[in-house]
N, C-alpha and C positions, 0 to 999 in steps of 0.2 A: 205544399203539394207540388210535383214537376208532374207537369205533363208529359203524353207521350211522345208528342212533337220535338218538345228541347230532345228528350234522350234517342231520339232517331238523330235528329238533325250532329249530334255532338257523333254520333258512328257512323254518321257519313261526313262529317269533315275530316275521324280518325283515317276511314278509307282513303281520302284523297289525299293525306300523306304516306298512306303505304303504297299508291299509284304512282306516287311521283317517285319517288324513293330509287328506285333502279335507276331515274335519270343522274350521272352527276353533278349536274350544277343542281340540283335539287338536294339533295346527300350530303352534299357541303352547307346548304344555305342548313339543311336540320341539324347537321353534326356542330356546326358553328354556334347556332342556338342555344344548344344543350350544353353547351361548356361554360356560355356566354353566360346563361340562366342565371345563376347563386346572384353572381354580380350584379344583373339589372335586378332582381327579386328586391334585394334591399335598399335599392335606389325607387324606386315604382312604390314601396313600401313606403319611407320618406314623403313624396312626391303625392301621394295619397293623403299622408297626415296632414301636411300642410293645406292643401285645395278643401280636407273634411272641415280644417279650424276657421279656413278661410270663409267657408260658407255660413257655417254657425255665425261665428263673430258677424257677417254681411248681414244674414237671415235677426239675428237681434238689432243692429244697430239702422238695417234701411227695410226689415218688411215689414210692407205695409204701405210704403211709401208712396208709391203708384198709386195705389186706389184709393188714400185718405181723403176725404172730400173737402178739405181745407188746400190739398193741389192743385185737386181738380179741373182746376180753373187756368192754372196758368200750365198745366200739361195739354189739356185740352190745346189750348192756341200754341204752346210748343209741338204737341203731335199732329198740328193740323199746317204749322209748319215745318215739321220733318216728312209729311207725308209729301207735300208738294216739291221739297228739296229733295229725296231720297228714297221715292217708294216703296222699291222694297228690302228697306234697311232690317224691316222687323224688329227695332230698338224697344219699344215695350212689352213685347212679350219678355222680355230679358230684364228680370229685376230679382230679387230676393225673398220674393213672397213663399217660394216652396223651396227643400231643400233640391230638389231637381235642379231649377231655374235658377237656383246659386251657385251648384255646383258648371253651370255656362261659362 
């Protein structure tokens, strides 16, 4: 289901490139784009595949890892010395438990 936010929000990004559009350095950055496109599309495509397998493969072989309670113990006194070396490093929120926090 989209809401009606996304499809407002997606005809006014479209508008602000028909406002720019008369400028030429703007003209050239969209006309450049568009030629550029085919080329990045299957490279971005690639580039995708790999970071998807990436996470799977990550998500099978470390999630979980973080909150196993057989770690717990020694992440505990690791995050209680990352916290005092690095506060706001935010290094455990970043693990492989969801496929979100893999794709990191």
């Amino acid at each position: 289901r989209v809401h009606i936010h996304v499809i407002t929000l997606m005809f006014r990004s479209i508008r602000l490139f028909r406002l720019l559009s008369p400028y030429e350095r703007f003209s050239t950055i969209f006309r450049t784009i568009s030629k550029i496109w085919p080329l990045i599309k299957s490279a971005m495509l690639i580039q995708f595949i790999v970071f998807y397998a990436y996470a799977v493969v990550g998500m099978v072989i470390f999630g979980g890892t973080v909150t196993d309670p057989k770690w717990e113990k020694l992440l505990r006194k690791k995050r209680e010395w990352n916290a005092a070396r690095h506060p706001n490093s935010n290094y455990f929120p970043m693990n492989f438990d969801t496929f979100g926090n893999a794709l990191l």
